[in-house]
mmCIF file as Biopython writes it, N, C-alpha, C and O atoms, coordinates in Angstrom:
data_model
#
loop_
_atom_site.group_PDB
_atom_site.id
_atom_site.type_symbol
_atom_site.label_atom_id
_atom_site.label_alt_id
_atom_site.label_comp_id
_atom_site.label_asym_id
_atom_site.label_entity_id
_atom_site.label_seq_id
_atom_site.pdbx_PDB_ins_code
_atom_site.Cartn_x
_atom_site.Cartn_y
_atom_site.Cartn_z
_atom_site.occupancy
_atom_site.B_iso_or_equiv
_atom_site.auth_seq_id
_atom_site.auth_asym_id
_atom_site.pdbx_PDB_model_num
ATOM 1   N N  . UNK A ? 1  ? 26.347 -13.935 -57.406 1.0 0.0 1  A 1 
ATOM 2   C CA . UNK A ? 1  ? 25.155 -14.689 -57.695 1.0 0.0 1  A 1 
ATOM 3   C C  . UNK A ? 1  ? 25.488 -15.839 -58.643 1.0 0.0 1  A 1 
ATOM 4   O O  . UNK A ? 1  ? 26.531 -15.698 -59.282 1.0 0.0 1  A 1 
ATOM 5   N N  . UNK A ? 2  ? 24.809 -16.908 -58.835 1.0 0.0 2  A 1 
ATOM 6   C CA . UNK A ? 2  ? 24.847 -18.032 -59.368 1.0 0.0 2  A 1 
ATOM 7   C C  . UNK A ? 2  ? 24.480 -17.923 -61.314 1.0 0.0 2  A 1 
ATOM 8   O O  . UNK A ? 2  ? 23.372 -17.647 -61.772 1.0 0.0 2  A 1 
ATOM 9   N N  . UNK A ? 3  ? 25.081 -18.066 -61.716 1.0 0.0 3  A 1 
ATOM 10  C CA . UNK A ? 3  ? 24.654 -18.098 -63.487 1.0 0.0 3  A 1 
ATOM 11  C C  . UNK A ? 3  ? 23.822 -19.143 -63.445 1.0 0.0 3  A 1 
ATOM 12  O O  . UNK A ? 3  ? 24.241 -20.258 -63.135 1.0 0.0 3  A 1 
ATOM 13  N N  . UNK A ? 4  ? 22.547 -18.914 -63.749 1.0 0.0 4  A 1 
ATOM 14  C CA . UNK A ? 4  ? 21.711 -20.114 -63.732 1.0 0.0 4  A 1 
ATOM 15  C C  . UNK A ? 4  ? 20.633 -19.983 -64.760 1.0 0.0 4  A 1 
ATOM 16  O O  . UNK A ? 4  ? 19.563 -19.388 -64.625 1.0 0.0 4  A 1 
ATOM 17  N N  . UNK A ? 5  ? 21.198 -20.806 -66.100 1.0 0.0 5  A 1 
ATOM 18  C CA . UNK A ? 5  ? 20.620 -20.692 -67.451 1.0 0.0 5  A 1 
ATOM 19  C C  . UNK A ? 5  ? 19.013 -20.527 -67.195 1.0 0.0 5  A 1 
ATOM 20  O O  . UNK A ? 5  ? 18.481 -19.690 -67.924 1.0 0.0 5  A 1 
ATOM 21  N N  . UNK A ? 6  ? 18.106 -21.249 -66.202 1.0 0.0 6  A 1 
ATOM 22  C CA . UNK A ? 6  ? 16.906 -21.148 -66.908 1.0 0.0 6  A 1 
ATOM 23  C C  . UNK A ? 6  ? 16.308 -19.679 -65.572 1.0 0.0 6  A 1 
ATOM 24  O O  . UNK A ? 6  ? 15.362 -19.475 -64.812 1.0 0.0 6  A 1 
ATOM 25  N N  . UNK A ? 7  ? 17.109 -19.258 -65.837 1.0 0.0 7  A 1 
ATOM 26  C CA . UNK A ? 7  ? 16.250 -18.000 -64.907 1.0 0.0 7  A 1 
ATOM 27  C C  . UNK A ? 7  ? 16.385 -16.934 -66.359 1.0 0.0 7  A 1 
ATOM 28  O O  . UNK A ? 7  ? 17.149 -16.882 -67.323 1.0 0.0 7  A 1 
ATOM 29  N N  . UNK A ? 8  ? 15.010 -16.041 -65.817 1.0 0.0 8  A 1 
ATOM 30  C CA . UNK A ? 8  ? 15.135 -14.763 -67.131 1.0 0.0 8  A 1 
ATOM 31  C C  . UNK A ? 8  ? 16.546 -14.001 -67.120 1.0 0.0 8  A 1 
ATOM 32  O O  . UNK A ? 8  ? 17.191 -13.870 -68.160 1.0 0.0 8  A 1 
ATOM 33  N N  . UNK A ? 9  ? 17.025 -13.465 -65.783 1.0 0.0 9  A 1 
ATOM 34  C CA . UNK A ? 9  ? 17.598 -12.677 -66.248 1.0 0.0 9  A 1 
ATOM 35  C C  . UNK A ? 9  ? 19.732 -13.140 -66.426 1.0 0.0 9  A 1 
ATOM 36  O O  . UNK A ? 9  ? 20.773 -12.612 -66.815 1.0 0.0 9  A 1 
ATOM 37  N N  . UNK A ? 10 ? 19.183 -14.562 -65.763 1.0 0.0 10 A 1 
ATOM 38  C CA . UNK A ? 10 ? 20.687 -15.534 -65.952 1.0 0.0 10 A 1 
ATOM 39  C C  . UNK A ? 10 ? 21.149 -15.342 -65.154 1.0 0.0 10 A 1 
ATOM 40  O O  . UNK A ? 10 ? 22.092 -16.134 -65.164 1.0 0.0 10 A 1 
ATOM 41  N N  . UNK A ? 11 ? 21.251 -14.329 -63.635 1.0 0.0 11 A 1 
ATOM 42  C CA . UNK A ? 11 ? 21.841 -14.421 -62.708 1.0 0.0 11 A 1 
ATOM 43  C C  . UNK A ? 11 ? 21.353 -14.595 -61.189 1.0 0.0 11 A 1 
ATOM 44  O O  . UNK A ? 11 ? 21.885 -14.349 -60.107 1.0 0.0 11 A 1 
ATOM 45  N N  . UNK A ? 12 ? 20.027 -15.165 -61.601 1.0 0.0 12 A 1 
ATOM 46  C CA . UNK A ? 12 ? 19.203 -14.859 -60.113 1.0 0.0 12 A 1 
ATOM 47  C C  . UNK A ? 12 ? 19.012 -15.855 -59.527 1.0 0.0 12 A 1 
ATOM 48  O O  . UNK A ? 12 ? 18.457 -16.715 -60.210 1.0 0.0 12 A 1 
ATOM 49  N N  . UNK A ? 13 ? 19.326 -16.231 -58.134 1.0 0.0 13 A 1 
ATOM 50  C CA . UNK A ? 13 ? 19.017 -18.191 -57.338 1.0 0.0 13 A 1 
ATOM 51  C C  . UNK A ? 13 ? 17.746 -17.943 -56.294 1.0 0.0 13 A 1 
ATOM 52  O O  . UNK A ? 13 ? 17.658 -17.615 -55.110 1.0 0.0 13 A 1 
ATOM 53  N N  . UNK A ? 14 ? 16.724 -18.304 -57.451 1.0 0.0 14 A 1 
ATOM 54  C CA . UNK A ? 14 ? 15.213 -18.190 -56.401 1.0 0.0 14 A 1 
ATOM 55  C C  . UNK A ? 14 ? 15.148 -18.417 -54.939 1.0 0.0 14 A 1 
ATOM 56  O O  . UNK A ? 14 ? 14.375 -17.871 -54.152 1.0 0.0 14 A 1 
ATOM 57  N N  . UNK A ? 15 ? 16.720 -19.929 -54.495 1.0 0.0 15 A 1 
ATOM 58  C CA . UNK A ? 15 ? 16.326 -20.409 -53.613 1.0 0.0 15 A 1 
ATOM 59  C C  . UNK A ? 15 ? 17.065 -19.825 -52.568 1.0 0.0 15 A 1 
ATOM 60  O O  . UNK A ? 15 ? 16.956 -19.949 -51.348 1.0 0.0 15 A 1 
ATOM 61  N N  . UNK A ? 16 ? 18.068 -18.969 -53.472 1.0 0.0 16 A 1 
ATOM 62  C CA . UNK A ? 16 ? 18.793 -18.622 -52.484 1.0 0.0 16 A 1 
ATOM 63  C C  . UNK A ? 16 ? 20.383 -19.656 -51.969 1.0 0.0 16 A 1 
ATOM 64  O O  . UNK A ? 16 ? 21.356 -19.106 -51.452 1.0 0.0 16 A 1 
ATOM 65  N N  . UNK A ? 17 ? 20.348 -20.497 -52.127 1.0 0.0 17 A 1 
ATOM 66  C CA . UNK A ? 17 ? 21.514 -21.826 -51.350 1.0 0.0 17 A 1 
ATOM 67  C C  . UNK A ? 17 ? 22.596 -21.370 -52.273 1.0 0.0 17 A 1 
ATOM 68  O O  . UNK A ? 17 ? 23.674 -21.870 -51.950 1.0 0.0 17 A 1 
ATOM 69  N N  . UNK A ? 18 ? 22.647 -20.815 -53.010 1.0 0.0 18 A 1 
ATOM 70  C CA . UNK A ? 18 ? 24.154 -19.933 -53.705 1.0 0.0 18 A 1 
ATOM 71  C C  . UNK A ? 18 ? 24.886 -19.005 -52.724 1.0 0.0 18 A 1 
ATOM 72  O O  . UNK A ? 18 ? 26.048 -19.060 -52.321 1.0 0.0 18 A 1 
ATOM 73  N N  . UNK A ? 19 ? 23.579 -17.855 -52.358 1.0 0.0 19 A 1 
ATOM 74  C CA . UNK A ? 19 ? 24.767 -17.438 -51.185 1.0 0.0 19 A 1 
ATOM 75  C C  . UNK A ? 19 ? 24.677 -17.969 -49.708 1.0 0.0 19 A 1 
ATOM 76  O O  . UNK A ? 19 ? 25.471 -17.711 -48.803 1.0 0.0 19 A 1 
ATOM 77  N N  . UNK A ? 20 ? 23.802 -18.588 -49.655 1.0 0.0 20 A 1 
ATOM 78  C CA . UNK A ? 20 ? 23.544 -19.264 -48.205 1.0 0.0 20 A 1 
ATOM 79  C C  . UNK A ? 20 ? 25.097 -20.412 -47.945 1.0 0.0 20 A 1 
ATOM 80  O O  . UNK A ? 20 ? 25.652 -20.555 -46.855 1.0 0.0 20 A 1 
ATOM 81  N N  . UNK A ? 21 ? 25.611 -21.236 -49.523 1.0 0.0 21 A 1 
ATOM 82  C CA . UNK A ? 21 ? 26.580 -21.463 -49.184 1.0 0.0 21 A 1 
ATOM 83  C C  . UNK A ? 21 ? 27.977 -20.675 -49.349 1.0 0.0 21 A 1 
ATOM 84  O O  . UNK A ? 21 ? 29.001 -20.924 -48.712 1.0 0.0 21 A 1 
ATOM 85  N N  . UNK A ? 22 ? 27.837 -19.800 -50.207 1.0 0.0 22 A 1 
ATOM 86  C CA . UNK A ? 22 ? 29.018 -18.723 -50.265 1.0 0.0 22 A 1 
ATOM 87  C C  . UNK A ? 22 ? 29.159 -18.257 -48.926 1.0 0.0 22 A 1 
ATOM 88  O O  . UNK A ? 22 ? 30.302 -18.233 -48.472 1.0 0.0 22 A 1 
ATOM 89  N N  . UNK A ? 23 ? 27.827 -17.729 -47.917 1.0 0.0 23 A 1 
ATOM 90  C CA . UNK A ? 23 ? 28.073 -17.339 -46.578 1.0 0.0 23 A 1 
ATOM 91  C C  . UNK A ? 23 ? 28.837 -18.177 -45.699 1.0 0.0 23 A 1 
ATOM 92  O O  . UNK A ? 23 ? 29.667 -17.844 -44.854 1.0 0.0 23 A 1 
ATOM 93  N N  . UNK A ? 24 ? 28.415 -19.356 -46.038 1.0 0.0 24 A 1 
ATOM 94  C CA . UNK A ? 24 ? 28.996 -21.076 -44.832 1.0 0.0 24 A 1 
ATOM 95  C C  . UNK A ? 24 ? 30.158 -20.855 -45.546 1.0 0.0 24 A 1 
ATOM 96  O O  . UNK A ? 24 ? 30.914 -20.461 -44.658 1.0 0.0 24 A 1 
ATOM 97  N N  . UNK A ? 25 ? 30.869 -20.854 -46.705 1.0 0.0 25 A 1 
ATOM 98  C CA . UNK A ? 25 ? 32.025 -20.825 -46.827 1.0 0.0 25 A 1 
ATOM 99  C C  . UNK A ? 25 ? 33.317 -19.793 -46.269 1.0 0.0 25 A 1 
ATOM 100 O O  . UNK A ? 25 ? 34.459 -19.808 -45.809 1.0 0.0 25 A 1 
ATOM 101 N N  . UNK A ? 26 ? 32.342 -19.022 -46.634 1.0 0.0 26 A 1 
ATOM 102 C CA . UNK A ? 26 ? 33.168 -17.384 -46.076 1.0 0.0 26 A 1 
ATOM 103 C C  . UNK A ? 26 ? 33.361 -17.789 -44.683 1.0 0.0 26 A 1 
ATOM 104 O O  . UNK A ? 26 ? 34.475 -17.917 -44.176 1.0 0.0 26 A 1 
ATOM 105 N N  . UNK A ? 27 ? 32.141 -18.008 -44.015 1.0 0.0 27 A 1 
ATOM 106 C CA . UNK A ? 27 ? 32.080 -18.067 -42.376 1.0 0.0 27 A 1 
ATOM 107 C C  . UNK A ? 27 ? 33.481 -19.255 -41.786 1.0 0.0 27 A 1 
ATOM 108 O O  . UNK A ? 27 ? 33.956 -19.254 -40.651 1.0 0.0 27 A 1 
ATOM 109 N N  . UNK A ? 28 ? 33.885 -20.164 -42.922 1.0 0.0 28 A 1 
ATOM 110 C CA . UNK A ? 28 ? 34.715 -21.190 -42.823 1.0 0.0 28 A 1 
ATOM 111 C C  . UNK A ? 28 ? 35.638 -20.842 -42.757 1.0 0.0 28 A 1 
ATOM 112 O O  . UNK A ? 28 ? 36.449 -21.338 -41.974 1.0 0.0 28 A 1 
ATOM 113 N N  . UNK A ? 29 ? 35.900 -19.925 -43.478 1.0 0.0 29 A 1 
ATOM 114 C CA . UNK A ? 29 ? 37.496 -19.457 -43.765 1.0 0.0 29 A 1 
ATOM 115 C C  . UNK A ? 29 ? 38.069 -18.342 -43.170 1.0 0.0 29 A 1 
ATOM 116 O O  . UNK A ? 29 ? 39.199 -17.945 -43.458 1.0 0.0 29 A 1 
ATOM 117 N N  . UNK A ? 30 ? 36.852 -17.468 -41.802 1.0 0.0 30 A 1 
ATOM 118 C CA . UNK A ? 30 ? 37.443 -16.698 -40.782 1.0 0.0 30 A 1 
ATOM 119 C C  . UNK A ? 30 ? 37.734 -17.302 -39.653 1.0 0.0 30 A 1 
ATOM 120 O O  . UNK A ? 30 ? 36.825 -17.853 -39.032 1.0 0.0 30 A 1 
ATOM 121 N N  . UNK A ? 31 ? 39.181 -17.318 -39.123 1.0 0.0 31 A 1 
ATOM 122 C CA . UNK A ? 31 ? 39.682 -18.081 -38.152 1.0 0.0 31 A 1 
ATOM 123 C C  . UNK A ? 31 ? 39.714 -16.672 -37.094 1.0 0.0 31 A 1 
ATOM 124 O O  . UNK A ? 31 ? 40.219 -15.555 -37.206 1.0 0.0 31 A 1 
ATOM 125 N N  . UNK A ? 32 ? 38.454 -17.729 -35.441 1.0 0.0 32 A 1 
ATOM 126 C CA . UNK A ? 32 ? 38.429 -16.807 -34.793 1.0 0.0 32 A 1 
ATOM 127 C C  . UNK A ? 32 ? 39.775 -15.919 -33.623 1.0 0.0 32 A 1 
ATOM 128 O O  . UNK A ? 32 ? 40.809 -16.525 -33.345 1.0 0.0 32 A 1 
ATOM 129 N N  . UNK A ? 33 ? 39.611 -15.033 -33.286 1.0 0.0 33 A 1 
ATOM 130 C CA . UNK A ? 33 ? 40.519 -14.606 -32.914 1.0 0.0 33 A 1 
ATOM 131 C C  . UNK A ? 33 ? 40.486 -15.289 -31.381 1.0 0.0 33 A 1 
ATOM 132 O O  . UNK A ? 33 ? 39.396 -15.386 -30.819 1.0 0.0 33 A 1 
ATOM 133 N N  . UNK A ? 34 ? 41.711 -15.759 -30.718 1.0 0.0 34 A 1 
ATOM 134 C CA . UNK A ? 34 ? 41.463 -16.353 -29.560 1.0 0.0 34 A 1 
ATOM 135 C C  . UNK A ? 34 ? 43.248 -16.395 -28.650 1.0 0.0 34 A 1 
ATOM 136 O O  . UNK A ? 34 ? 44.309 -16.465 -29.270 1.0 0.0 34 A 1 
ATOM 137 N N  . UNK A ? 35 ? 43.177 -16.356 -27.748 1.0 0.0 35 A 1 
ATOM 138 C CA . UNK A ? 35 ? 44.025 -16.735 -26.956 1.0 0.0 35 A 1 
ATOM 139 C C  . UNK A ? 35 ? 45.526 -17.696 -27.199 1.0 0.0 35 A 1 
ATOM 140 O O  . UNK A ? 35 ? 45.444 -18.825 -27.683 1.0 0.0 35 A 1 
ATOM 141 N N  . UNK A ? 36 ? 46.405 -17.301 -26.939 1.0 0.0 36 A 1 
ATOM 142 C CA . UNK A ? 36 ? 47.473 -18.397 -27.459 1.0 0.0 36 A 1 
ATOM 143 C C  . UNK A ? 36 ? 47.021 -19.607 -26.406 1.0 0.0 36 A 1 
ATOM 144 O O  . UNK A ? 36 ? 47.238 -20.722 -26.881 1.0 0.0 36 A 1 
ATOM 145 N N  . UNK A ? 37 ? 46.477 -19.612 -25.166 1.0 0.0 37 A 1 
ATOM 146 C CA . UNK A ? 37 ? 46.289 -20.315 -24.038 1.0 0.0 37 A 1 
ATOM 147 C C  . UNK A ? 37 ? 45.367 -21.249 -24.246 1.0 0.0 37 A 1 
ATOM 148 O O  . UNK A ? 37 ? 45.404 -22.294 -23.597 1.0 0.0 37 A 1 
ATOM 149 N N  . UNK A ? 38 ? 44.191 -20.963 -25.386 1.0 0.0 38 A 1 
ATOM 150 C CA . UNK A ? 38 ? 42.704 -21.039 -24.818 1.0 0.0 38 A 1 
ATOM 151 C C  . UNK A ? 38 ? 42.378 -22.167 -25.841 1.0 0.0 38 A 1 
ATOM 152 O O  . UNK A ? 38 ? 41.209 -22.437 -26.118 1.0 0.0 38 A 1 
ATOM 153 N N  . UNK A ? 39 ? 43.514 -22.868 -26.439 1.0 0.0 39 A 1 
ATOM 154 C CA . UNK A ? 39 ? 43.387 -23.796 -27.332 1.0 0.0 39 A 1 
ATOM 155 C C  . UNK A ? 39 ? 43.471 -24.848 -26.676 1.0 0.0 39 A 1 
ATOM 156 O O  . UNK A ? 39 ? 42.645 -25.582 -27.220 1.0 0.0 39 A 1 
ATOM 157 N N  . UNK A ? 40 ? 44.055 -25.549 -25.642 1.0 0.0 40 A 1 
ATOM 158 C CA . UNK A ? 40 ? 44.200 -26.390 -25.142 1.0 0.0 40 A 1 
ATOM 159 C C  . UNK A ? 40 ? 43.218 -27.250 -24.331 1.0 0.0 40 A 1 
ATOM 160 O O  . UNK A ? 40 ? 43.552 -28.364 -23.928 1.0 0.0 40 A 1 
ATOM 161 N N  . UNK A ? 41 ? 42.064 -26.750 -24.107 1.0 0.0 41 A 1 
ATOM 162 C CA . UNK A ? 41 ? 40.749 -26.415 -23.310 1.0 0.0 41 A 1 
ATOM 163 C C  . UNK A ? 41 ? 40.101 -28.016 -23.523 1.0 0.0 41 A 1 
ATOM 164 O O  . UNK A ? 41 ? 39.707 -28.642 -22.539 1.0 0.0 41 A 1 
ATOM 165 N N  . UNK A ? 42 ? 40.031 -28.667 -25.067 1.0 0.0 42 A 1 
ATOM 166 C CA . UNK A ? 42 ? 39.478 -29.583 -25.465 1.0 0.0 42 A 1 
ATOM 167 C C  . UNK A ? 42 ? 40.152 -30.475 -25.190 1.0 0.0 42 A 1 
ATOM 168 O O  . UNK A ? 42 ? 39.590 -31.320 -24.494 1.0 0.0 42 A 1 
ATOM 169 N N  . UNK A ? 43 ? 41.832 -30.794 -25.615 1.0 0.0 43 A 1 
ATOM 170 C CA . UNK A ? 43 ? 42.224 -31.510 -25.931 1.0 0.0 43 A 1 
ATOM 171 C C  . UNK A ? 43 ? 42.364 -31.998 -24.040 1.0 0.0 43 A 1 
ATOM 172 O O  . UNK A ? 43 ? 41.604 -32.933 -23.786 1.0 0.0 43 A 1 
ATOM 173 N N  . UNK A ? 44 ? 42.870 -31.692 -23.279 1.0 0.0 44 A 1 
ATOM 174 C CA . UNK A ? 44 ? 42.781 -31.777 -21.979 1.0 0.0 44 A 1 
ATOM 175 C C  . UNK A ? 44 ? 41.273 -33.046 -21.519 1.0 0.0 44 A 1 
ATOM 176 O O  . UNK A ? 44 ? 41.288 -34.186 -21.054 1.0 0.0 44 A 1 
ATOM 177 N N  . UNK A ? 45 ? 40.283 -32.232 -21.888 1.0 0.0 45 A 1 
ATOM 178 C CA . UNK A ? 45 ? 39.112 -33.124 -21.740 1.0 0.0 45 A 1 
ATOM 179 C C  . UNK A ? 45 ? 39.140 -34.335 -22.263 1.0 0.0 45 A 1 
ATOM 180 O O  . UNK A ? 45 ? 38.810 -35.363 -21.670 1.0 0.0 45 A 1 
ATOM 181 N N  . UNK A ? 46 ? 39.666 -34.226 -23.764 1.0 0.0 46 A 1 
ATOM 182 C CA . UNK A ? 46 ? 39.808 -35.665 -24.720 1.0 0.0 46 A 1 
ATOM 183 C C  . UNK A ? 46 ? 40.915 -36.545 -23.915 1.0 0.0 46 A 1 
ATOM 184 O O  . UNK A ? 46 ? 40.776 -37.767 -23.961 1.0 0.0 46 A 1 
ATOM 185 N N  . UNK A ? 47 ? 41.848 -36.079 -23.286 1.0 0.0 47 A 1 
ATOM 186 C CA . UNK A ? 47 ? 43.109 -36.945 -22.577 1.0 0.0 47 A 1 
ATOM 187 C C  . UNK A ? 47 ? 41.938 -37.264 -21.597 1.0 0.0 47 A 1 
ATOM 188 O O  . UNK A ? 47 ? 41.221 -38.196 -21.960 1.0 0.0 47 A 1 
ATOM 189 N N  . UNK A ? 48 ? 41.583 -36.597 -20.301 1.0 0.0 48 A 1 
ATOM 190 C CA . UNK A ? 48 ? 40.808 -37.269 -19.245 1.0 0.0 48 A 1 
ATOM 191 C C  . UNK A ? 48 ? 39.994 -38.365 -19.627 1.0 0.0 48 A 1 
ATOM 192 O O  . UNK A ? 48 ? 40.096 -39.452 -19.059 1.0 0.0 48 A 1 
ATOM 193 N N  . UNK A ? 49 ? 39.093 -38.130 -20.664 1.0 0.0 49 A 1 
ATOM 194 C CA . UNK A ? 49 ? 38.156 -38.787 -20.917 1.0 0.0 49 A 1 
ATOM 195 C C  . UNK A ? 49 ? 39.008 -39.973 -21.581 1.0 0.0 49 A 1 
ATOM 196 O O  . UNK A ? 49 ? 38.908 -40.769 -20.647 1.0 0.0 49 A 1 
ATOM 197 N N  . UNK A ? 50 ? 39.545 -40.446 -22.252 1.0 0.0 50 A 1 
ATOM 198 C CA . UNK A ? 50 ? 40.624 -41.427 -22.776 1.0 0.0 50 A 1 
ATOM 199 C C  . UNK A ? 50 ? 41.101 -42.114 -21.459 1.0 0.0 50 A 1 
ATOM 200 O O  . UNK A ? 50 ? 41.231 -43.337 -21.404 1.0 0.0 50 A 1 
ATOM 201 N N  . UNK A ? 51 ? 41.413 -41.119 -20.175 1.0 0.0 51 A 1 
ATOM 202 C CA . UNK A ? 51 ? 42.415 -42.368 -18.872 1.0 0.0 51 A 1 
ATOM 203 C C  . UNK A ? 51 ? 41.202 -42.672 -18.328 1.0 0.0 51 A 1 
ATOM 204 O O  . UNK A ? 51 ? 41.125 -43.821 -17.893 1.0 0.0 51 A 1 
ATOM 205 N N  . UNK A ? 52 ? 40.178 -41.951 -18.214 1.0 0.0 52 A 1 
ATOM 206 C CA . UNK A ? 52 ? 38.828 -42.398 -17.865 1.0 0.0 52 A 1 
ATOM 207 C C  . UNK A ? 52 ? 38.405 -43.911 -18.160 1.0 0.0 52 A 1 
ATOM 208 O O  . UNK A ? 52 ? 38.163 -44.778 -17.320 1.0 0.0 52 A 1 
ATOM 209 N N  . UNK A ? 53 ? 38.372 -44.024 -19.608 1.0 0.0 53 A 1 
ATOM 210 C CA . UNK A ? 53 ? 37.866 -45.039 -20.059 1.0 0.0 53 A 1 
ATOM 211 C C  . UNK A ? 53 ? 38.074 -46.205 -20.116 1.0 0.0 53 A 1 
ATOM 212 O O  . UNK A ? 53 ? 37.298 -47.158 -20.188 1.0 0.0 53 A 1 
ATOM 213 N N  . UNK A ? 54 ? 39.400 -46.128 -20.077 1.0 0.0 54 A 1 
ATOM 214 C CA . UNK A ? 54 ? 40.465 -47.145 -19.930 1.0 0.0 54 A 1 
ATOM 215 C C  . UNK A ? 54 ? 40.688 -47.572 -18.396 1.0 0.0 54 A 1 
ATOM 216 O O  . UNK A ? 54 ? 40.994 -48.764 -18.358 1.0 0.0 54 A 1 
ATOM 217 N N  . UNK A ? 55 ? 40.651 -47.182 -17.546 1.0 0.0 55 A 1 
ATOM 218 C CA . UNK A ? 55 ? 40.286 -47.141 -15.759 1.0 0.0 55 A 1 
ATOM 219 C C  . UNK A ? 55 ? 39.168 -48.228 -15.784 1.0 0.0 55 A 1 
ATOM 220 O O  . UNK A ? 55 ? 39.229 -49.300 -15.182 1.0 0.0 55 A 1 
ATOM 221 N N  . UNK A ? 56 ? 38.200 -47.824 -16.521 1.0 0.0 56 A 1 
ATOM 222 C CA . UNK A ? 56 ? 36.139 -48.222 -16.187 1.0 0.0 56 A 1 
ATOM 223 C C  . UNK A ? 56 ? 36.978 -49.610 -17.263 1.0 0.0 56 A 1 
ATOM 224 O O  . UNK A ? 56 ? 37.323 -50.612 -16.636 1.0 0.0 56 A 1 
ATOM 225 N N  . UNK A ? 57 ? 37.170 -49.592 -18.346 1.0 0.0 57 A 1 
ATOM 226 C CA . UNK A ? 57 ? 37.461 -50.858 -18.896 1.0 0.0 57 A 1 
ATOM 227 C C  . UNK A ? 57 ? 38.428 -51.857 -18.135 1.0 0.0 57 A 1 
ATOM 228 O O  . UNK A ? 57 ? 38.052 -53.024 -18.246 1.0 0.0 57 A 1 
ATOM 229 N N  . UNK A ? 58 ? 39.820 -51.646 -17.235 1.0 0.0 58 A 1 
ATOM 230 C CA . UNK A ? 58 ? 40.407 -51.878 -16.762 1.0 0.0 58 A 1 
ATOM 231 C C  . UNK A ? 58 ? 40.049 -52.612 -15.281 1.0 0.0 58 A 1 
ATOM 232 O O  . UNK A ? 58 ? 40.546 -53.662 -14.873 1.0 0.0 58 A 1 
ATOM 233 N N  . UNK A ? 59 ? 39.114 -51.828 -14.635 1.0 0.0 59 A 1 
ATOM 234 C CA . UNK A ? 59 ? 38.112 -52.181 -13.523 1.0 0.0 59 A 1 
ATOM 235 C C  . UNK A ? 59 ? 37.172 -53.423 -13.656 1.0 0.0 59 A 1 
ATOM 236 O O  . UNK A ? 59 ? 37.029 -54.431 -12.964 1.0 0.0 59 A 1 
ATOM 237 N N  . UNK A ? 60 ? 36.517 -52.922 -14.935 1.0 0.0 60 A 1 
ATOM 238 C CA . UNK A ? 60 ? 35.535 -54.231 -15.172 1.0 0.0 60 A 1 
ATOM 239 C C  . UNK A ? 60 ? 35.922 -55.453 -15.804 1.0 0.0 60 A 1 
ATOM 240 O O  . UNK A ? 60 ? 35.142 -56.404 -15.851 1.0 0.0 60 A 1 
ATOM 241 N N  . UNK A ? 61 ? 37.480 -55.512 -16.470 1.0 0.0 61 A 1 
ATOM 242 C CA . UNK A ? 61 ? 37.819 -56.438 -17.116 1.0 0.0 61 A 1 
ATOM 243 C C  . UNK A ? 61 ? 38.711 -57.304 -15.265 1.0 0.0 61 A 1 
ATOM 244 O O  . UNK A ? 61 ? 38.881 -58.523 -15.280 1.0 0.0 61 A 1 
ATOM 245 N N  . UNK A ? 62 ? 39.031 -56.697 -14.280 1.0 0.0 62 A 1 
ATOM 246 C CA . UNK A ? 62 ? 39.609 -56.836 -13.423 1.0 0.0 62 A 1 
ATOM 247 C C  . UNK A ? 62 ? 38.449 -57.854 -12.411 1.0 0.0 62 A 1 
ATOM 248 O O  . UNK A ? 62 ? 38.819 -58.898 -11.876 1.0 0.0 62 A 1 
ATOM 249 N N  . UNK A ? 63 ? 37.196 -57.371 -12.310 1.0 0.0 63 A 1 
ATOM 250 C CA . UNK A ? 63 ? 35.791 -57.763 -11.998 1.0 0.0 63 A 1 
ATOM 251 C C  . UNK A ? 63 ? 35.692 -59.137 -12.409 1.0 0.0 63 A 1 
ATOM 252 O O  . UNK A ? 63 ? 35.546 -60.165 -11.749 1.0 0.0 63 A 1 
ATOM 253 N N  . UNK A ? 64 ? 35.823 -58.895 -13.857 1.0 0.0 64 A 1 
ATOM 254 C CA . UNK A ? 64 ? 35.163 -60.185 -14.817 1.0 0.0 64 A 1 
ATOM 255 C C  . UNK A ? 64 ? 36.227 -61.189 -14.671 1.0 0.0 64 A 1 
ATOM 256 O O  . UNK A ? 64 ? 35.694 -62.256 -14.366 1.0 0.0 64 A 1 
ATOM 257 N N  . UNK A ? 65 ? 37.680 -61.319 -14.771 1.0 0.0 65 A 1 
ATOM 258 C CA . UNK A ? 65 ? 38.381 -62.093 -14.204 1.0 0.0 65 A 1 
ATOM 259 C C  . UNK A ? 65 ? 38.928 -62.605 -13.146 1.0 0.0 65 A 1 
ATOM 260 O O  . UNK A ? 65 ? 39.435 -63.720 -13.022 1.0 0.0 65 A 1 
ATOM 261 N N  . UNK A ? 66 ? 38.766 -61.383 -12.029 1.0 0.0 66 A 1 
ATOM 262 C CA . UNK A ? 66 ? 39.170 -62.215 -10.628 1.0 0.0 66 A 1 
ATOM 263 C C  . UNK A ? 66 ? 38.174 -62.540 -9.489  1.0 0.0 66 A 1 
ATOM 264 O O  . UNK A ? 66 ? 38.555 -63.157 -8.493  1.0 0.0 66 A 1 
#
C-alpha cells in the first residue's frame, strides 16, 4: 500500500491507482509463455506490408511520370 501522509491511518489509497499500478507493473514484467516459432507472426506482416507500400508508391510514382 501507498504511505500517504494525509490519510488517518498512513497507509491507505482511497483511490486505489497504487495498486491498480503495482498490478500494470507486475502484469509488465510476466513474459508470456509462447512458442520458439510463434514470434515471428508480426514481423512477417510488418515486411509484407513495407514491399506493399513501396509497390503502391512505386506504381503511382510510375503513373505520375510516364
Amino acid at each position: 500500500m501507498a504511505n500517504n501522509p494525509q490519510s488517518p491511518n498512513g497507509n491507505h489509497d482511497p483511490a486505489g491507482s497504487t495498486q491498480m499500478f503495482r498490478a500494470f507493473v507486475d502484469e509488465g514484467t510476466r513474459q508470456p509463455q509462447t512458442s520458439a516459432g510463434s514470434g515471428g507472426g508480426s514481423r512477417v506482416g510488418l515486411i509484407v506490408g513495407v514491399i506493399a507500400a513501396v509497390v503502391i508508391v512505386a506504381a503511382v510514382a510510375w503513373l505520375a511520370l510516364g
